[in-house]
C-alpha positions in Angstrom: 0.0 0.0 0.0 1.6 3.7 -0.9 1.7 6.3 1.3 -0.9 8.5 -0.1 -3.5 5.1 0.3 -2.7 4.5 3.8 -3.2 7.9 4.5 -6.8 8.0 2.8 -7.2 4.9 5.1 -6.4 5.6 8.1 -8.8 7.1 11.2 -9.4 10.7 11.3 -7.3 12.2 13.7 -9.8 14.2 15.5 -8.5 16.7 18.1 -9.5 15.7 21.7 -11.8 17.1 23.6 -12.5 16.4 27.2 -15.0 17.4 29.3 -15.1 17.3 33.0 -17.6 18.3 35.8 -20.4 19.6 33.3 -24.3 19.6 34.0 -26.4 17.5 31.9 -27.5 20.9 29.4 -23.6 21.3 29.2 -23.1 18.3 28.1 -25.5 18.5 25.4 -23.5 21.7 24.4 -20.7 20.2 24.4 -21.6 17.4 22.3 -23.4 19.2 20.1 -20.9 21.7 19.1 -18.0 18.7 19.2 -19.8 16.6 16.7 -17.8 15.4 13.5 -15.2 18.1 14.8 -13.3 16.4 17.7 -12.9 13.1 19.8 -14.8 13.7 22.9 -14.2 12.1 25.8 -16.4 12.8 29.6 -14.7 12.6 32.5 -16.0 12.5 35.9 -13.4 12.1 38.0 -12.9 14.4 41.0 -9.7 15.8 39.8 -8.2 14.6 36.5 -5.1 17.1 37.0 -3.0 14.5 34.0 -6.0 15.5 32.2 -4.6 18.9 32.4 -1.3 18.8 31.9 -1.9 16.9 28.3 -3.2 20.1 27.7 -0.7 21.6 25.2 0.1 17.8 23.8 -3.0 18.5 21.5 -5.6 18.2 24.4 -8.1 20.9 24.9 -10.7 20.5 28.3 -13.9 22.1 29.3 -14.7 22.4 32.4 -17.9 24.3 34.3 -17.0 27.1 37.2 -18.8 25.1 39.8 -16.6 22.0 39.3 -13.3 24.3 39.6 -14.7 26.0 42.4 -15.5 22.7 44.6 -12.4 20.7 43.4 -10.2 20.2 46.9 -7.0 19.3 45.7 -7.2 23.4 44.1 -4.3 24.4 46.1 -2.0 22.0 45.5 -2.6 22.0 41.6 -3.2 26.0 41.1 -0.1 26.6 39.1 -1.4 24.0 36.3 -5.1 26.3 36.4 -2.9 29.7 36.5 -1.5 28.7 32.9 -4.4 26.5 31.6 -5.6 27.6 28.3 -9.1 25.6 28.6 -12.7 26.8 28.7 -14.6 27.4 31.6 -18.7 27.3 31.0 -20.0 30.2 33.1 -23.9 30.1 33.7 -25.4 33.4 33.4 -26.9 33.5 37.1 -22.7 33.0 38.4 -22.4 36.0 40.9 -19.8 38.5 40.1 -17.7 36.8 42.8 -17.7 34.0 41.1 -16.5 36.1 38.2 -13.8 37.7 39.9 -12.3 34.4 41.7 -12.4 32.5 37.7 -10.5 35.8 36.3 -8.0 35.6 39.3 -7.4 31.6 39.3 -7.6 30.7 35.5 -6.4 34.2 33.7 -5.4 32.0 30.7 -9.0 30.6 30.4 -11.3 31.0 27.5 -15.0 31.9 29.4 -18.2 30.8 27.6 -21.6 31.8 29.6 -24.1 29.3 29.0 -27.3 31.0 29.4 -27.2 33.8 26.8 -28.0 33.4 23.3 -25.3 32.3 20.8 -24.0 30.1 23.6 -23.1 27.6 20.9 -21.6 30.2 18.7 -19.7 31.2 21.6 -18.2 27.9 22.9 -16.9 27.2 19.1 -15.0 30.1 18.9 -13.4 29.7 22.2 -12.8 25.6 21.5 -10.9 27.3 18.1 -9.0 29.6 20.1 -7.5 26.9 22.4 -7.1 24.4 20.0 -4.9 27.0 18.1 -3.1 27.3 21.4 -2.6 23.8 22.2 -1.3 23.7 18.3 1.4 26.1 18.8 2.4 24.5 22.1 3.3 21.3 20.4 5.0 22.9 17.0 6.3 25.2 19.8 8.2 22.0 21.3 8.8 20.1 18.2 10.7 23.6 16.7 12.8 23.4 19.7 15.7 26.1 19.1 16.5 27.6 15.6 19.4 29.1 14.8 19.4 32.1 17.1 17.6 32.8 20.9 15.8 35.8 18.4 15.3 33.9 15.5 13.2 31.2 17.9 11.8 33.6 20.3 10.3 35.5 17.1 8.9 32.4 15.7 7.8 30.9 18.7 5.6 34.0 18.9 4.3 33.9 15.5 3.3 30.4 16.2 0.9 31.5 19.1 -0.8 34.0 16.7 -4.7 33.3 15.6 -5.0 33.5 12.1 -6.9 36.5 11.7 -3.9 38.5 13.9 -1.5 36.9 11.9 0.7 40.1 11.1 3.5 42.4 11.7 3.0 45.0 14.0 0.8 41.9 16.6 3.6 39.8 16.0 6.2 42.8 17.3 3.9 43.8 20.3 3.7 40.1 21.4 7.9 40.3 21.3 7.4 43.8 22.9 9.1 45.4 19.6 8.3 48.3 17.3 7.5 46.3 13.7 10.5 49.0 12.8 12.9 47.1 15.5 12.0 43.6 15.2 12.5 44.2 11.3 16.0 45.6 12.1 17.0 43.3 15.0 15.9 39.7 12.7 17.5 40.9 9.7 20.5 42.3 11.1 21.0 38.5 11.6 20.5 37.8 8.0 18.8 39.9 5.5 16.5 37.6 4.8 14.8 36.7 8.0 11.9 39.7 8.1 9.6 38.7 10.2 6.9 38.4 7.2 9.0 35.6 6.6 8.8 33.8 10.1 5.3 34.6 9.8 5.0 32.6 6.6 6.7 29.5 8.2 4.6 29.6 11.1 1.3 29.8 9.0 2.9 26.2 7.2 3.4 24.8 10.4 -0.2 25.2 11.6 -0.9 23.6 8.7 0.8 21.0 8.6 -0.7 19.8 11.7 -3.8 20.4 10.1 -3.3 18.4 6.9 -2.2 15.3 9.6 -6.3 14.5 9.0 -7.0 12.9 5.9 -10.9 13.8 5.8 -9.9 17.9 5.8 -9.7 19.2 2.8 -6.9 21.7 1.4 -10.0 24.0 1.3 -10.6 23.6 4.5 -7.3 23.9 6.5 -6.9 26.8 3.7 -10.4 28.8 5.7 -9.2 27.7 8.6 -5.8 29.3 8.5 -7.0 32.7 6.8 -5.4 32.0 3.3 -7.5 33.3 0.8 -7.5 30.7 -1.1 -6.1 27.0 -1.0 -4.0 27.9 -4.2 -2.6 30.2 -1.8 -1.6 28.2 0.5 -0.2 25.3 -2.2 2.1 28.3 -3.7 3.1 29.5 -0.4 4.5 25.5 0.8 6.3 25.7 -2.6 7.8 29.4 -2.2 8.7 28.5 1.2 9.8 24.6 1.1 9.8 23.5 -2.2 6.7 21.0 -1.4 3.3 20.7 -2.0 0.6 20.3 0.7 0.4 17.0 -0.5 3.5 15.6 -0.1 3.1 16.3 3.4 -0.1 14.6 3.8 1.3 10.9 1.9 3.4 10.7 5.3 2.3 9.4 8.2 1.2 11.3 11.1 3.6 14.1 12.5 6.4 12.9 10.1 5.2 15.6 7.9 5.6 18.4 10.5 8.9 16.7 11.2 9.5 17.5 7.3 8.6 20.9 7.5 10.8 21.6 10.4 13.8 20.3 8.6 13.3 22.0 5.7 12.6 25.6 7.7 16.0 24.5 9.2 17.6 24.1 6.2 16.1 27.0 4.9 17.1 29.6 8.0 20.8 27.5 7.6 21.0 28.2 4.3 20.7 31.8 4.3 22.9 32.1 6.9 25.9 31.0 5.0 25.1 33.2 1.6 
């Protein structure tokens, strides 16, 4: 069997989705937006902490107020809720203590409230944001260091950017830069690494995670991602690595991220030395 036959083969590899100490209407919610989109999973254990520290190893939880209010073992685990990038489901009788102790404990969190309208509108857009999160925490670690404590510092930034903020002057406030600086500082280390250009690799690595799932289309990971259009995208993985989405999809699993972050490697190596 080829490559490109076992990948049209194999499961769907849904993102996982796990949700712990929901009410019965939650649950519905949950499930309803999660259908055909990730592999969801309930969990009713008192305190499934390992839960949340696979968050970030492509993980994303959803958890209600009440359940983080009334876990005991809070104290001992706060550090994993003060940088926990999960969603919290809010009801919209909470009292604005309530509020203020979920803003203090889980700053990181995305909050949903449950009983206003667009509630399921609402909890997709925050399970994006996360999942984007928990995306560029595992390209993050996979990147490991590149060339320079700037040149990965700069990309590890512009991995942790949504889509639609995708750009130069966020990407210098999130390094604390004027665009003007960061342009200076990255290609005072080579000419050619502008930070459009880290920009552009980062955008391929979100994708390349993406195209790990056989049943998304180009078209889709293209939407998703904020190209305009998937020949966008196809030209950009050919500007950038001399591939095609394709290619990347015929190998199994993360190999093709691996394949992307040897070729941006080579690539940031390679204009180094001319």
């Amino acid at each position: 069997m080829s490559a490109r036959e076992s990948a049209r083969t194999q499961h769907a590899l849904r993102d996982r989705l796990v949700a712990i100490g929901l009410s019965r209407d939650d649950n519905e919610l949950v499930a309803r937006v999660a259908r055909g989109q990730w592999a969801l999973t309930f969990d009713s254990r008192p305190l499934p902490v390992h839960v949340l520290l696979q968050h970030g190893s492509d993980t994303v939880v959803v958890v209600s107020v009440q359940w983080l209010e009334s876990v005991d073992a809070f104290a001992t685990h706060q550090g994993v809720f003060e940088a926990w990038h999960g969603v919290v489901l809010l009801p919209a009788s909470a009292r604005p203590e309530q509020q203020r102790w979920l803003v203090q404990h889980c700053p990181l969190a995305q909050v949903v409230i449950t009983g206003q309208p667009g509630k399921t509108t609402a909890l997709s857009s925050a399970l994006i944001a996360v999942r984007h999160h928990v995306v560029a925490s595992v390209l993050g670690a996979r990147l490991g260091h590149v060339h320079s404590a700037l040149v990965t510092r700069v990309l590890l930034a512009a991995l942790s950017l949504h889509p639609e903020q995708s750009d130069v002057a966020t990407l210098a406030r999130a390094v604390h830069m004027h665009p003007r600086t960061l342009h200076r500082k990255l290609t005072r280390v080579h000419r050619s690494f502008t930070p459009q250009r880290l920009l552009g690799w980062a955008r391929l690595l979100h994708a390349a995670w993406w195209l790990r799932d056989p049943e998304r289309s180009l078209e889709h990971v293209a939407d998703v991602l904020q190209f305009s259009a998937a020949s966008n995208m196809r030209r950009m993985f050919r500007h950038y690595a001399g591939v095609t989405p394709q290619q990347l999809r015929d190998v199994p699993d993360v190999q093709g991220i691996e394949r992307l972050v040897a070729l941006l490697r080579a690539d940031l190596e390679r204009t180094n030395t001319t």
